[in-house]
C-alpha positions in Angstrom: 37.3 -7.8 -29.4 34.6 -10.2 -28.2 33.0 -8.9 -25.2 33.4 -11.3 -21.8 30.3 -9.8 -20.1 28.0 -12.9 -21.3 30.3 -14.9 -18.9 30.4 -12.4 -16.3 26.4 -12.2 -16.3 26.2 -16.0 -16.2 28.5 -16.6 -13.2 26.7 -13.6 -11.2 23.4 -14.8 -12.3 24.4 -18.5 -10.9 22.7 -18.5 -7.8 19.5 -17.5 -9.3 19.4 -20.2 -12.2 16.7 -22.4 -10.7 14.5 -19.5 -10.5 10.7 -20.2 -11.8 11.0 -16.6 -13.7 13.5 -13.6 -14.6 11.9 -10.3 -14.9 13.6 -7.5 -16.5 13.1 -4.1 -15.3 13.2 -3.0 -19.2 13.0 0.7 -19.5 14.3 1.3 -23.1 17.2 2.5 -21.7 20.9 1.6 -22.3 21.1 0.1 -19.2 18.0 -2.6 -19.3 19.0 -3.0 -23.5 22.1 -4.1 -22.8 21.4 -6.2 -20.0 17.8 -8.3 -22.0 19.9 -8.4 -24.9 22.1 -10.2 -22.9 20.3 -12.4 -21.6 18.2 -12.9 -24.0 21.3 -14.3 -26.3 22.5 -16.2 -23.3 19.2 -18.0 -23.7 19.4 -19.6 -27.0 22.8 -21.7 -25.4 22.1 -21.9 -21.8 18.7 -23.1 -20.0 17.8 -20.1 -18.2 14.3 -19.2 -16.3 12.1 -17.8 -18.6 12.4 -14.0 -20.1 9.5 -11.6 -19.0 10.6 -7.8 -19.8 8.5 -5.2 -17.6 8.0 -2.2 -19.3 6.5 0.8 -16.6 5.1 4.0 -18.1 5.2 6.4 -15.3 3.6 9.1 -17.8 5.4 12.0 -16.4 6.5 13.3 -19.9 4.9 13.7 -23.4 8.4 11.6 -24.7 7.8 8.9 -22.7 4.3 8.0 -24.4 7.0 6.6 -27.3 8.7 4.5 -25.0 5.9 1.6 -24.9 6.3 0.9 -28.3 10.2 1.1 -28.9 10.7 -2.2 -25.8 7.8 -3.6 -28.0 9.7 -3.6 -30.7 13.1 -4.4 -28.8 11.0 -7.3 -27.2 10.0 -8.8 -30.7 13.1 -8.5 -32.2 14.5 -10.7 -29.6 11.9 -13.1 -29.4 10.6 -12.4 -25.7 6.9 -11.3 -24.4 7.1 -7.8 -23.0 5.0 -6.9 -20.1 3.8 -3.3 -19.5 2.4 -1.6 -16.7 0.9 1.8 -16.3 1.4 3.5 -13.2 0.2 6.9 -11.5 2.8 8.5 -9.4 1.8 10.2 -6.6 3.0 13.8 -6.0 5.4 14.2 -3.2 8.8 16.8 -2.3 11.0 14.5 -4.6 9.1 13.4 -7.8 12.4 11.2 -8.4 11.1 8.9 -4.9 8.2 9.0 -6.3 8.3 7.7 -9.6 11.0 5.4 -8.1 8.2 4.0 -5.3 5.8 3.7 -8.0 7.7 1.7 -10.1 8.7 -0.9 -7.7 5.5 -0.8 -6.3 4.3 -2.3 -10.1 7.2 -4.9 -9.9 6.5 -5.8 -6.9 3.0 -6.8 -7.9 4.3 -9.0 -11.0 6.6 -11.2 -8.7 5.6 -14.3 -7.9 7.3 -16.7 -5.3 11.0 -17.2 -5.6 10.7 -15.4 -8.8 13.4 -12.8 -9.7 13.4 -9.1 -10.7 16.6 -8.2 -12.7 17.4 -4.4 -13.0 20.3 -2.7 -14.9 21.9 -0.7 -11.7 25.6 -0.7 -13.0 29.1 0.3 -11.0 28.6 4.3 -12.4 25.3 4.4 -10.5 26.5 2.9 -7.3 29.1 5.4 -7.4 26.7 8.1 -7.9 24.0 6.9 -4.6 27.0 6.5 -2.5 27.9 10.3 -3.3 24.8 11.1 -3.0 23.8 9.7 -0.4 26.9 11.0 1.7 25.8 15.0 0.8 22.6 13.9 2.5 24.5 12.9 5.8 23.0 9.2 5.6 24.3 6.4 8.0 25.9 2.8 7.1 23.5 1.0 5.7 22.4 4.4 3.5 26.1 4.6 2.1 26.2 1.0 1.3 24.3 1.8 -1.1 22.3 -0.5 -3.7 22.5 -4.0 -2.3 23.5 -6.4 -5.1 20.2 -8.8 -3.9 17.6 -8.4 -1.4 14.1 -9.5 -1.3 11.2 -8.6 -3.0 7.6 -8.5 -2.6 7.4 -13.0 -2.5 10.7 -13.0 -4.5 14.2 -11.7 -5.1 15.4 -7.9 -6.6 18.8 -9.1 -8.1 21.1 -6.4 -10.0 23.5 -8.5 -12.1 25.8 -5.4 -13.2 27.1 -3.2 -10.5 30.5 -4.6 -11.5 30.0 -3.3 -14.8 30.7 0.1 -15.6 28.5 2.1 -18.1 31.6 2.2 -20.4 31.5 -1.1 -21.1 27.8 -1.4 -21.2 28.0 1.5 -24.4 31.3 -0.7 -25.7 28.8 -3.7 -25.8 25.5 -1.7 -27.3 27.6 -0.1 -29.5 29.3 -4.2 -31.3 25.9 -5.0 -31.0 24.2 -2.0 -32.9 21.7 -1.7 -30.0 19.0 1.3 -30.1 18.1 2.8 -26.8 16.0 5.6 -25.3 17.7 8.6 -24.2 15.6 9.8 -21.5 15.5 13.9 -21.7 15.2 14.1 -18.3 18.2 12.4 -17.8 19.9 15.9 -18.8 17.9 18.5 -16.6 20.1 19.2 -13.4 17.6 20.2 -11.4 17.4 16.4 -10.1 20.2 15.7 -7.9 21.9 12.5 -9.6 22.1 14.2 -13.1 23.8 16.9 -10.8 26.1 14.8 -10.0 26.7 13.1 -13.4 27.3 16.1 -15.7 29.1 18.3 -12.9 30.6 16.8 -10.2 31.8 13.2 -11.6 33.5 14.7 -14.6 35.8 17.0 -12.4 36.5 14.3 -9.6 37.6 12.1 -12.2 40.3 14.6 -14.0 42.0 14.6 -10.9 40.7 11.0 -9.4 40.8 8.7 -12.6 39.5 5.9 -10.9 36.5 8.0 -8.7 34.0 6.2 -9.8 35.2 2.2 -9.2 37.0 3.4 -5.7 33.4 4.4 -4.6 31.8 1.4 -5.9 34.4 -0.8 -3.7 34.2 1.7 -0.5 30.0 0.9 -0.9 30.9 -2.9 -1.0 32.7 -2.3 2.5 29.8 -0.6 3.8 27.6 -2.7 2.8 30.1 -6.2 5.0 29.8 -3.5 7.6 26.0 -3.2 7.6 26.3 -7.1 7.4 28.2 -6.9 10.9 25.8 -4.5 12.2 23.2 -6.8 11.1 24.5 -10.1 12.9 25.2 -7.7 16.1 21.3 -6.3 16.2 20.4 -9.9 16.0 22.1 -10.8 18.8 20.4 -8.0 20.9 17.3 -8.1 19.7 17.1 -11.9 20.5 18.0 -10.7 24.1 14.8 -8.5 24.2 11.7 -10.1 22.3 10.8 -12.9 24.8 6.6 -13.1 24.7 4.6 -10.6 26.8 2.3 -11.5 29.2 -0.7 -10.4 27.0 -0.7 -13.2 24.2 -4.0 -12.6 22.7 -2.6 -9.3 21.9 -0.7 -9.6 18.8 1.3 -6.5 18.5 4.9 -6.9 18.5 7.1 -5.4 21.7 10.4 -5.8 23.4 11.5 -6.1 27.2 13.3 -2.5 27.8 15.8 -3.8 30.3 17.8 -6.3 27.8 18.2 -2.4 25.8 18.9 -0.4 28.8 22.2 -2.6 29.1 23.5 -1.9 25.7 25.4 1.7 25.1 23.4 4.0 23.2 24.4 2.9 19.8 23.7 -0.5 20.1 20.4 0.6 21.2 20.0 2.5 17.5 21.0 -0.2 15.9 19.1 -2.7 17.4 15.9 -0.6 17.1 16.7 0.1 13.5 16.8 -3.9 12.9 13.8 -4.6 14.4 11.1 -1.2 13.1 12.9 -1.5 9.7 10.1 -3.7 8.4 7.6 -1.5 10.3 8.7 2.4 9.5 10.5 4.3 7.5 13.2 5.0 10.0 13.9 8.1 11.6 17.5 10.6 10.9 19.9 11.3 13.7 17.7 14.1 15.1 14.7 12.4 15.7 16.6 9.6 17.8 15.7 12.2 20.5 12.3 10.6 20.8 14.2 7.3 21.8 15.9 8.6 24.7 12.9 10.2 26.3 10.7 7.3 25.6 13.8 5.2 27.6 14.0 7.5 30.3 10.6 8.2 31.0 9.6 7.5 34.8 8.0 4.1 35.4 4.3 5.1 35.5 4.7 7.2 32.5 3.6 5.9 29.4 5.5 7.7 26.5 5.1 7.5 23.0 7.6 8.3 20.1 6.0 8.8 16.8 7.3 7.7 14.1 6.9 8.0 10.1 4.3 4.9 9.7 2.9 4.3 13.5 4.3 5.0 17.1 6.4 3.1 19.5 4.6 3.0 22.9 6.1 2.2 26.8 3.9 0.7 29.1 6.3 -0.5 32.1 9.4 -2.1 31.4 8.0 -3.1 27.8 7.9 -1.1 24.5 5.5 -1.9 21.9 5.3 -1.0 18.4 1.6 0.3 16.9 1.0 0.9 13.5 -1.4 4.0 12.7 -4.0 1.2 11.6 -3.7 -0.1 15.1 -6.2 3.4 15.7 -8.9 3.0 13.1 -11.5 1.4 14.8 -15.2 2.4 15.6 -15.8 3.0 19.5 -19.2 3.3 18.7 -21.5 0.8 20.6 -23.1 -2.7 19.0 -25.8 -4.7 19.3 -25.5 -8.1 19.9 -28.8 -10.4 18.8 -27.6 -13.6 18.6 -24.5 -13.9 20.9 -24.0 -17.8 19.9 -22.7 -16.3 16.6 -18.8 -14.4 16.6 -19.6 -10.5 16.4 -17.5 -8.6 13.6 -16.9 -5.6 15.6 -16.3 -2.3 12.8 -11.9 -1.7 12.5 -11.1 -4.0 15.8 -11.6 -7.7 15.1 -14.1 -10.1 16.5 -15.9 -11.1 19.7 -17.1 -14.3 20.5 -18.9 -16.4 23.7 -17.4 -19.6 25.1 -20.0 -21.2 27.3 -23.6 -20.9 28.0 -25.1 -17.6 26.7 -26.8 -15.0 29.1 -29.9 -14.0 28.9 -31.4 -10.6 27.7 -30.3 -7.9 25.2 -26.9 -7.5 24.9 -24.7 -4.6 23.6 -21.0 -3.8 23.8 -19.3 -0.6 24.3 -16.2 1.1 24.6 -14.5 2.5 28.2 -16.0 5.6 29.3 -14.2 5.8 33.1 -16.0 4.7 35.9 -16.7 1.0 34.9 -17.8 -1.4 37.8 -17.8 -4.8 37.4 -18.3 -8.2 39.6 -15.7 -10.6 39.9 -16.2 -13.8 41.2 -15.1 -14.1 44.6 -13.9 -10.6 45.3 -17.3 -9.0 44.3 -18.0 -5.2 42.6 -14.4 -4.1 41.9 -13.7 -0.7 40.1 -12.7 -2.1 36.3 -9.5 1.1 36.1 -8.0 -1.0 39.5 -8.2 -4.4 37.9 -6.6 -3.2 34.8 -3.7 -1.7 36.6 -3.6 -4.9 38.6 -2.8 -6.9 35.3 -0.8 -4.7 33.2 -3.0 -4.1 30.6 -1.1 -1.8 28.6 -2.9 2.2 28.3 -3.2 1.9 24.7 -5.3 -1.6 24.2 -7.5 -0.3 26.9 -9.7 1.8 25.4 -10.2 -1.2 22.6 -11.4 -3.6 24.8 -14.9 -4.3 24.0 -17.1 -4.9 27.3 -20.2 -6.8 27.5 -23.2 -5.1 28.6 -26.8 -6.0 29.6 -28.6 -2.5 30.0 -26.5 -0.7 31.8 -24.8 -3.6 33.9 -21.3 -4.4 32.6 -21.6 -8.5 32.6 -17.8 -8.8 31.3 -14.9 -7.9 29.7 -12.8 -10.1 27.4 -10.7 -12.9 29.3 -7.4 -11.1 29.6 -4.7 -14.3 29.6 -7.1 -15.8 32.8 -6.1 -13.0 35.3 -10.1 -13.1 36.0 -12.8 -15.1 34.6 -15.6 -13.3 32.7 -18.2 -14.7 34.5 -19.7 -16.8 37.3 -22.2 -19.0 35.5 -19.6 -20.9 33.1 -19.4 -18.8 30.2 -16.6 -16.3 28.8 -15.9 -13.3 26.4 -12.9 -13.6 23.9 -11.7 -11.2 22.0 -9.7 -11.8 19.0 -8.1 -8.3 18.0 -8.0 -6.8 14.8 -5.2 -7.7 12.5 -3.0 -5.7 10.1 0.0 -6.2 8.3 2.7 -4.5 10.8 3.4 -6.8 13.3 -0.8 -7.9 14.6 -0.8 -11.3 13.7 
């Protein structure tokens, strides 16, 4: 009996057709064989992107030293190039998130813009992270499981066969005399998922028949609930990023009130929406760290820490910082020719507008105490003047200041709530930058 997953593949793998580039996540596996196999034979009667297998030798096991050359062979008996990359996984408590980040970490370096990344996830394995995933007490968008597309590094992570189950996927290898790898690690029980696989699935489905697709489908209704989640964090997010006041100060934040309206879970759910491209979020527990931040009396200025930087309240506005947001030298710097921009070490640039002032100049860091003159209200204590603006706690200490021996001549122009000087000229900072969220 002819198998119909060629036209299955085809009409899932639509969207994607004008692609520049498929890549295969090729292991040697039955999984990835069956799937290049297939589209490599789908190529030589439909115009499809061009083939580029990926091959990524984690090097955790002496077997896997093989593996290389077997997708080589695969590769040239099918006519495509294979592509392999060697990667070194870090040690961590789960060696499976480990190899798994270092592997996509590879792929994500191969994909170019609008390219795709096709990986043989099928239903069996959906069925599997969605049980899994529920022992470990995870939320919506954990149980929805694998995602059938979502982006990926510049392009697209698209996994054509989670409607496939992996007895059709051996029915196919097997018409088509196939050779795979049989990963021995893919036996050992001491990794949760083979756990599941060799003792738990085998007994649910003597008395459930139909386990594994009935999971599949309940992850395909999480995952439209997510979805609604989604549209609904949109919505109240939207209500809370309007700009702050401080628009030379490119971190990203949110007005607390629009927030305080919404019942706690919306809160969650629209703080999940907007640090899930910052952090790896926090469990249930941790949420704690939320509601104290919230609740925290006006003056206070809370922080909640989180896995990849720390959410900070200064007033009614919260503002996310990354830990790179820290890494800067307070150290002091001379300044010998203040007509050219000063690369100041970890926090960005400095630069005069204006006629330069005379003498030596150096900046510095806050130490307390800092007077300063302002034009037309004279010496003013530089801690007053910050509080009169709102300059947020944690930016203060960054704020390079301008000194000619030990006279503080100006700090940076802070959105014109003071000018930086009396004689025309004026210091502008332009703060360091980083991937999460300084622009």
């Amino acid at each position: 009996m002819k198998s119909i997953l060629p036209a299955r593949l085809l009409k899932t793998l639509a969207p994607w057709r004008n692609a520049s580039a498929w890549h295969i996540a090729f292991s040697g596996g039955l999984d990835s064989t069956v799937l290049l196999h297939l589209l490599a034979s789908l190529a030589k009667t439909e115009a499809l992107p061009p083939l580029s297998p990926v091959h990524v030798h984690h090097g955790l096991q002496a077997a896997a030293d093989a593996w290389p050359a077997h997708c080589q062979s695969v590769c040239d008996s099918l006519g495509v190039p294979l592509r392999i990359l060697r990667v070194q996984v870090q040690p961590g408590a789960s060696l499976e998130r480990a190899a798994r980040d270092a592997r996509y970490l590879a792929f994500a370096g191969v994909i170019g813009a609008g390219e795709v990344l096709l990986t043989g996830q099928h239903r069996d394995d959906q069925a599997e992270t969605l049980l899994f995933r529920l022992l470990r007490g995870a939320g919506v968008r954990g149980l929805a499981a694998m995602p059938a597309h979502r982006t990926l590094a510049a392009g697209h992570l698209v996994r054509p066969l989670l409607d496939v189950g992996r007895v059709e996927l051996q029915a196919y290898a097997h018409e088509h005399h196939l050779k795979w790898i049989e990963d021995p690690s893919n036996a050992d029980p001491r990794f949760s998922r083979n756990y599941l696989r060799h003792h738990v699935f085998p007994g649910l489905a003597q008395r459930w028949p139909h386990v594994v697709s009935s999971l599949a489908r309940t992850a395909g209704h999480l995952g439209e609930a997510q979805g609604l989640l989604d549209e609904l964090a949109v919505l109240d997010q939207q209500r809370a990023d309007q700009p702050s006041p401080f628009p030379w100060l490119p971190l990203r934040s949110l007005l607390l009130a629009p927030l305080r309206e919404l019942s706690d879970a919306r809160q969650r759910n629209a703080l999940r929406h907007w640090l899930a491209p910052l952090t790896r979020l926090p469990d249930s527990e941790h949420w704690a760290g939320w509601f104290s931040l919230r609740d925290a009396k006006g003056d206070a200025q809370p922080v909640w820490r989180l896995a990849d930087g720390e959410l900070h309240r200064c007033g009614e506005r919260i503002w996310w910082l990354p830990f790179m947001w820290s890494e800067f030298s307070d150290a002091s710097v001379s300044w010998p020719d203040a007509q050219k921009t000063l690369e100041l070490p970890g926090n960005g640039r400095l630069k005069l507008i204006g006629e330069v002032p005379g003498g030596p100049l150096e900046v510095r860091y806050r130490q307390g105490g800092e007077i300063i003159e302002v034009p037309g209200r004279g010496r003013r204590d530089l801690k007053r003047l910050f509080n009169e603006c709102g300059v947020p706690g944690f930016v203060r200490g960054r704020l390079p200041l301008l000194y000619r021996g030990e006279r503080l001549l100006a700090v940076p122009t802070l959105a014109g709530l003071w000018r930086g000087s009396s004689d025309g000229w004026q210091l502008h900072w332009l703060p360091q930058t980083c991937d999460q969220g300084l622009s």
